[in-house]
N, C-alpha and C positions, 0 to 999 in steps of 0.2 A: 219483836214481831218478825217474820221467817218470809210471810208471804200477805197479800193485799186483803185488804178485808173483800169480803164478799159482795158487798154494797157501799156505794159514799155514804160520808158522813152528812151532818146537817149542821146549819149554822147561820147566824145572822144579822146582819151589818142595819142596825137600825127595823127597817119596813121590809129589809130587804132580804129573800130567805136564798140563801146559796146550797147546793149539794158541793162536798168537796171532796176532795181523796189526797192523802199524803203520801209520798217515794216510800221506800224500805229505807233509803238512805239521808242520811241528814244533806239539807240541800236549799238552798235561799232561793233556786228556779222557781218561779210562778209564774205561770198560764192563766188566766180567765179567758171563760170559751160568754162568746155572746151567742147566745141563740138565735134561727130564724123565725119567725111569726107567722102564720100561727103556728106551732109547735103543739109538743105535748109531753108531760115529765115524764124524765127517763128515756129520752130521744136520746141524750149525749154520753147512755151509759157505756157505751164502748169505749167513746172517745176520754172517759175521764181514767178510765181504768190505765188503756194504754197509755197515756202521755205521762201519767205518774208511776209506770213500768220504765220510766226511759228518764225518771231522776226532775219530772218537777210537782214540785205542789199543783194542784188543779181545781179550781172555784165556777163553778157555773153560776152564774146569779138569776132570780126569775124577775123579771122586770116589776115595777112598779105597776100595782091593779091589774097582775097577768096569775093567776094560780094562785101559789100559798103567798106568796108578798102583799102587802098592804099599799094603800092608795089608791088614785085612780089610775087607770091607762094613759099615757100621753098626755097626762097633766103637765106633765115635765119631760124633757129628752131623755128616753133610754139612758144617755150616756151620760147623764148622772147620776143614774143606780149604778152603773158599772165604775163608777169613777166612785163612788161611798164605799162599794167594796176593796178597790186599789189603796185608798188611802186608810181603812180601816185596817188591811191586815197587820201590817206592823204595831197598829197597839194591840193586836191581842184578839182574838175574839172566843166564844163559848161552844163546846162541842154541845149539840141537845141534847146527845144520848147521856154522855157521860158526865156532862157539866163540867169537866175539864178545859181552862183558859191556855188556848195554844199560840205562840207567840215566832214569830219567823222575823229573825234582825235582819236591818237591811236588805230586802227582798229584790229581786231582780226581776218585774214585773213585764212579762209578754202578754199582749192580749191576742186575742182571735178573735174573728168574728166573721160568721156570714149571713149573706140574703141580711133580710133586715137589721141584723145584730153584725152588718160589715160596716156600714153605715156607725157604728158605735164605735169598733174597732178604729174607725180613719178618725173621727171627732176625738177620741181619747187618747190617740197618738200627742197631742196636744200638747200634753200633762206632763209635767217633770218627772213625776211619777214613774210612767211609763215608759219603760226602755224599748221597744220597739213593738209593733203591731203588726198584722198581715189580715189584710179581708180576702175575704172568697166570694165571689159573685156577689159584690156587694153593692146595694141601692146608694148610687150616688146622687138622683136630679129624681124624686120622686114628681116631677111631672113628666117624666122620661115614660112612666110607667102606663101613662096612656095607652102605647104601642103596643105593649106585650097582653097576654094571659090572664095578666092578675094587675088591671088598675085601680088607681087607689079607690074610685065608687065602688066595683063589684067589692074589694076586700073587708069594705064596712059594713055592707049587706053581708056576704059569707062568712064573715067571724064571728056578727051577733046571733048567725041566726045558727052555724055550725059549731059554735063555742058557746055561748051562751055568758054564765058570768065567770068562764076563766078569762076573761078580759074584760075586767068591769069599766067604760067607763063612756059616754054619749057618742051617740053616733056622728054628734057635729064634731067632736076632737077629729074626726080622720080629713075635716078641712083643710084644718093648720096644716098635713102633711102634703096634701093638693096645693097647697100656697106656695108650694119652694123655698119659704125661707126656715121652715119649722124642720130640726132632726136632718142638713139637709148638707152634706159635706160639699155639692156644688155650691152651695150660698156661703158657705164659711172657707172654701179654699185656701185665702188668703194666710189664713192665722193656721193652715194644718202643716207639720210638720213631715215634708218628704221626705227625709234623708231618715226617717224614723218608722219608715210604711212601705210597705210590699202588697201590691192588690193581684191578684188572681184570679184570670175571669178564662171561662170557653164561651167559643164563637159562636156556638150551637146552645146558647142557652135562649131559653124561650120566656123566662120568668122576670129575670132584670137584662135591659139590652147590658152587650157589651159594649159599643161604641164610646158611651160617656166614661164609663170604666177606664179606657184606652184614653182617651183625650184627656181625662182628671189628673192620670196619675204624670202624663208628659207634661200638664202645665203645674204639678207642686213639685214636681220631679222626685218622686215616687218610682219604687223599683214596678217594673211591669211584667208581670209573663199571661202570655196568652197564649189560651191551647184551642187547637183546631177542634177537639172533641171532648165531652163532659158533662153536656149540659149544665144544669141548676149546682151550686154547690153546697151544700149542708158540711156543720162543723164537724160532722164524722169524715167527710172529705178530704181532714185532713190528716187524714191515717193512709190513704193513698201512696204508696210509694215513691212516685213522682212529683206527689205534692212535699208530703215532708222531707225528702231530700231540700227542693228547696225552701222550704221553712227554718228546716235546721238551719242550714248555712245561710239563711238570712240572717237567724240569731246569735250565727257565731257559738 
């Protein structure tokens, strides 16, 4: 193979359906990008293209009860779809198209993640798994979100009623995330690993405050940068020049 396939591939970790894409070069880098919510497929096709142009494998997973995966929504934390796809890749998993079983030894696994799917990135830093992580404007104190745009009531009205069943799952689930203890890296702090996390927020964002963002990442001691302008940041954000400079050299 010469040059990128056209389009990701398909593949799937249990319920859990991932689009993927492989380097030209043989290479054990892995990326899973965690999406923001509500989203819609094919939001991260830029981002998978390029990040597997620059030598890593690339996994987008769709959450649980969100699109083509199975279950409900928020039955369980995001972050353990993304944490069934980290641990599944090294056994193996099955391309759709081709039925060919692709298998990556010893994998070196970065996550991403932003807006809601940053939130997943900082809880999955956790994992021994996971060799380091970077969120972008990511939801740390979902009752934070009072303040902004988009709180957690309107977002259970506007995704049933502008999504429909690509997010299958009762309107009372978006409780649990009103509650601060559900999906909620402010209520698990304790047990996230800083020295394994890089958060990324502008001051000018209107959708998740940055304040909690800033205070989170100084009390796990978590790498910080904050930018005076940006607004909201989506996982294509981090094709950014100034973002991936420093992402790269966060992962070394």
């Amino acid at each position: 193979m010469t040059e990128l396939p056209k389009y990701p591939g398909r593949t799937r970790f249990d319920s859990i359906v991932c689009e993927y894409m492989a380097p030209l070069k043989k290479s054990r880098k892995v990326i899973v990008l965690c999406s923001g919510m509500p989203g819609y497929p094919g939001g991260s096709g830029k981002a998978i293209r390029s990040l597997a142009e620059r030598g890593y494998w690339v996994f987008v997973p769709r959450y649980a009860g969100s699109w083509e995966s199975g279950g409900t929504f928020l039955a369980h934390e995001p972050t353990d779809d993304v944490l069934s796809v980290v641990r599944g890749i090294p056994k193996g998993f099955r391309d759709a198209w081709s039925g060919n079983v692709l298998k990556i030894a010893k994998p070196q696994v970065y996550v991403i993640g932003a807006s809601f799917g940053g939130a997943a990135a900082i809880l999955a830093s956790r994992d021994t798994s996971v060799k380091k992580a970077v969120a972008l404007s990511p939801v740390i104190d979902w009752r934070a979100q009072d303040k902004t745009i988009e709180p957690v009531d309107f977002m259970a009205r506007f995704v049933r009623e502008a999504f429909g069943n690509a997010y299958r799952g009762k309107i009372s689930v978006w409780k649990k995330l009103a509650s601060g203890r559900f999906y909620s890296p402010e209520h698990e702090k304790k047990s996230v690993a800083g020295k394994k996390l890089m958060i990324i927020h502008a001051k000018d964002d209107e959708v998740v405050p940055f304040a909690p963002a800033k205070r989170f990442s100084k009390e796990v001691d978590a790498q910080f940068a904050a930018l005076s302008r940006g607004g909201h940041f989506g996982t294509s954000s981090v094709l950014k020049p100034h973002i991936w400079k420093r992402v790269s050299g966060f992962f070394g």
